[in-house]
GUTI-446308 format. One record per residue: x, y, z of N, C-alpha, C in turn; residue in one letter. Coordinates in steps of 0.05 Angstrom, whole numbers, plus 5000, padded with zeros to 4 digits. Layout:
! residues N
XYZXYZXYZA
...
END
This chain:
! residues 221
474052204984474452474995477252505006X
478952734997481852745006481452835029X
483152745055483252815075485952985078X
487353085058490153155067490353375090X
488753575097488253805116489053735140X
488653435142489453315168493053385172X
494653255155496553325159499453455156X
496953845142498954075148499154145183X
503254175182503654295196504954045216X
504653765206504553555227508153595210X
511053595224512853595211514253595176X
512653765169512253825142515753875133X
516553665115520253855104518654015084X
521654035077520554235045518654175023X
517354435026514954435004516154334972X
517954474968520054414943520254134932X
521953954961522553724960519553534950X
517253604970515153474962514453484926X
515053744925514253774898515653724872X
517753714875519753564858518753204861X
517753134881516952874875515252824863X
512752904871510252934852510452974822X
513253164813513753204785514352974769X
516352784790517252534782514952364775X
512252384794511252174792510152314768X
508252534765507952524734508652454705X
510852554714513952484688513052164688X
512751974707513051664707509751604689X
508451754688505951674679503751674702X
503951804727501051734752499652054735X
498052044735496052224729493652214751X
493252154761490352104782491352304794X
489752604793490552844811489652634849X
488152564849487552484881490052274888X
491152154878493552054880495652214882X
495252484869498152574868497952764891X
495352794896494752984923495552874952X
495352524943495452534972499052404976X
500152294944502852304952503952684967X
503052854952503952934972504453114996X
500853075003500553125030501652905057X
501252635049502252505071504852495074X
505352545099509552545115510252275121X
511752235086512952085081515851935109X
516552175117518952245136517252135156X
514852105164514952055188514451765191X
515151675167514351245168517451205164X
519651325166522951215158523551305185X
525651175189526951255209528751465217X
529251685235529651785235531351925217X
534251675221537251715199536151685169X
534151625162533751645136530851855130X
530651995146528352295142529052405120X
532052485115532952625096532452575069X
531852245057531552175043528452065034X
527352185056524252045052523052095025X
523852345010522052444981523352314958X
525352164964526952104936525951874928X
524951864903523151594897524351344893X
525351214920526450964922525850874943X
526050544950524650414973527350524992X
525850485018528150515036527850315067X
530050175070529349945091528650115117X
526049865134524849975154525149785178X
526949545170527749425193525749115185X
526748965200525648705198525848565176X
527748665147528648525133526148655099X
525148885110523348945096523549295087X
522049365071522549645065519549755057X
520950065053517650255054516750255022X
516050175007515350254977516950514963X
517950444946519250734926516050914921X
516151134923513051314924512051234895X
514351244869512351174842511550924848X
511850674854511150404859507950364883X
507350574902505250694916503450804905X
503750934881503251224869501550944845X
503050724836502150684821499550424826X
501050324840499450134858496450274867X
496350424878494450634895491550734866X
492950774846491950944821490050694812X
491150404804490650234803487950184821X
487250074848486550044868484150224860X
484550554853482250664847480450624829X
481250544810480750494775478150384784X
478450194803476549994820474450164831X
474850364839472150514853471150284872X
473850344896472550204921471850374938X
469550294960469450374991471550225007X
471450035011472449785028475649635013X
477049655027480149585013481749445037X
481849095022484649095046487349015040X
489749175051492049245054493548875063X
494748825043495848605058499648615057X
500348725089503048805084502749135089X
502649115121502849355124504949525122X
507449345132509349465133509949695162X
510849995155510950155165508850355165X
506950245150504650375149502750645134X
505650665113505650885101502950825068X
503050605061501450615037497750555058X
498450475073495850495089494850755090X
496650935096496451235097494951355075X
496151215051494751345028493651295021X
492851015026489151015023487751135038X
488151115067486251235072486351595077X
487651715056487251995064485952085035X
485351835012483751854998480851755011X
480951705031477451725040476151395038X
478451205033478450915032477350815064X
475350525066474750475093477350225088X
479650215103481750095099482549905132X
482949605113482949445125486649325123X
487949245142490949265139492348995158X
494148795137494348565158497548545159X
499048535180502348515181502948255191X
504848115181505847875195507547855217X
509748155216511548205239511548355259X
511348255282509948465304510648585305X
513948655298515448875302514149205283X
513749095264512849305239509549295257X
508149215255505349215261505549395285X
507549455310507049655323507449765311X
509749915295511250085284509350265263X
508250135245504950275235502850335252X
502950105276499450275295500550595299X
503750555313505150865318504651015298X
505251025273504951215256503151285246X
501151125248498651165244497851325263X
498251285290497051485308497551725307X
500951745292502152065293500152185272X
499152065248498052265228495552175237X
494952225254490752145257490252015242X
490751835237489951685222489251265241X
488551355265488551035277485550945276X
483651095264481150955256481850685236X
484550715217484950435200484450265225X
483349955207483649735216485749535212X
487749535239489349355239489949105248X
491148935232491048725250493448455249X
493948315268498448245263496647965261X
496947835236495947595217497847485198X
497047335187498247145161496847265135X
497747385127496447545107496047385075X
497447225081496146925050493046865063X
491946895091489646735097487647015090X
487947245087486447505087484947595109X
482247765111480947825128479047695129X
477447415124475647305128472847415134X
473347515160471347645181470247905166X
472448005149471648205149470648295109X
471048085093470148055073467248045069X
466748105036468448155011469148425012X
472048474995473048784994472548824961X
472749044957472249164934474949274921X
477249254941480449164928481249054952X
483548874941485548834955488448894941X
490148994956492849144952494848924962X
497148774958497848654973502148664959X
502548844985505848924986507548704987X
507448494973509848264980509348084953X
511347994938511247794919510247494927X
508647374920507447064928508546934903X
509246684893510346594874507246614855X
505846504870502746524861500646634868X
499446664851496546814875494946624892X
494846714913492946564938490746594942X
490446314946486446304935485446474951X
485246464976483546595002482946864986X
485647034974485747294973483047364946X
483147154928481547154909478847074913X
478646874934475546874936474147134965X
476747264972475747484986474647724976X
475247724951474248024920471247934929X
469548204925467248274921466848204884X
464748214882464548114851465148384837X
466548394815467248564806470148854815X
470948604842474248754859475948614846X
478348824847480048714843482148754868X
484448584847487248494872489148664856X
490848714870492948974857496348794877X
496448614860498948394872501148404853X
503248434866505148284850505547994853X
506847774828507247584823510847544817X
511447224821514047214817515547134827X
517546994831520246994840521847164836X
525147154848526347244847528647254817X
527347134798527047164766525947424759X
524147584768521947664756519647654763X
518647984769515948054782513948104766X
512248054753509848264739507748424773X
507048634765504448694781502148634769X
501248514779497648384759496248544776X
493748704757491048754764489348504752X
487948344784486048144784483848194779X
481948224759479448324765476847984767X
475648044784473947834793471047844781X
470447624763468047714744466247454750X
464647354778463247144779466247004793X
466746774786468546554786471246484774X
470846774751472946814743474046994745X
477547004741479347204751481047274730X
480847584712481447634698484147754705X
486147704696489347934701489448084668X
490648304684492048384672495448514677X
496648474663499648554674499648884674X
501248964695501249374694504349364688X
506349234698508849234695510649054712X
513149144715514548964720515849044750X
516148924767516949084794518348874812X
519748944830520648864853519948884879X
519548614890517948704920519248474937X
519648454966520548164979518947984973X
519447804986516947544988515747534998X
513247424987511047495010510847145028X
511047155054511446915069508846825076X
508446635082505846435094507046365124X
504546285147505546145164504346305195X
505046185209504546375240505546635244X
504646835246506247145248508247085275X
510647325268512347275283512747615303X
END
């Protein structure tokens, strides 16, 4: 269920600008109208920082501090589309970030579960989250290679950071028949794999080729 109603009127830029984005993402191949609804109902502008508002619709990542950045919207847009294909209730976010792709799951009507390593960003999303009503997500400042344990099996997992490999925890966290929507890689070369979980086995498939930081292991900082 789209929740976008929530946030007309919450510092809305131009209608235009929104919509020139949305054109892009079509042009790129997203077709999932509920994807393209909620790129762009949710205020993008209000997960960047102020000095970069201006640039919030232009479909490129843009840094958010801590050595990290917000997703380019087609790379969200595609990720997100993916994630659906799945027909989940239950989804967890690993790599919150600033909290913006959290957003878009859950204003598709996702019960969304969300884990950050850097306390700095992990406030910085509870905030933004609160600005768009949106603080019913579940958040939480973790090691996001170990997942949500407690709170498994999900029916996807999304996870914003390159791992050289995929991590077991995250794979035996899939509900039977979830998948993982990860990128893979070094700094050679990303694929994004859709994992799909069939019993014991874990089927990929590659969606394309992408760029994301690394995703770190270890005590959150």
């Amino acid at each position: 269920m789209m929740q976008s109603e929530q946030f007309l009127g919450i510092g809305m830029t131009s209608q235009r600008t929104r919509e020139r984005l949305v054109q892009r993402l079509l042009e790129r191949g997203i077709s999932d109208r509920r994807v393209l609804e909620s790129m762009r109902s949710v205020p993008r502008h209000l997960f960047v920082d102020e000095a970069l508002s201006s640039r919030a619709y232009e479909d490129t990542a843009l840094p958010i501090g801590s050595g990290q950045t917000i997703s380019q919207p087609y790379v969200v847009a595609r990720m997100t589309e993916a994630v659906l294909q799945c027909r989940p209730r239950k989804v967890l976010e690993v790599g919150t970030g600033c909290g913006y792709q959290t957003a878009v799951l859950a204003s598709l009507g996702l019960e969304v579960f969300s884990i950050e390593r850097i306390g700095a960003l992990y406030e910085k999303a509870r905030r933004n989250l609160s600005r768009v009503k949106l603080s019913h997500v579940r958040l939480r400042h973790g090691d996001g290679y170990q997942g949500w344990k407690a709170q498994a099996p999900f029916d996807a997992i999304l996870v914003a950071a390159a791992p050289e490999e995929l991590p077991e925890a995250l794979l035996q966290q899939l509900a039977e028949g979830g998948c993982l929507i990860i990128p893979v890689g070094g700094g050679g070369g990303q694929q994004l794999l859709k994992v799909t979980r069939q019993g014991e086995q874990f089927n990929q498939e590659v969606l394309e080729m992408v760029s994301f930081v690394p995703m770190l292991s270890g005590a959150p900082r």
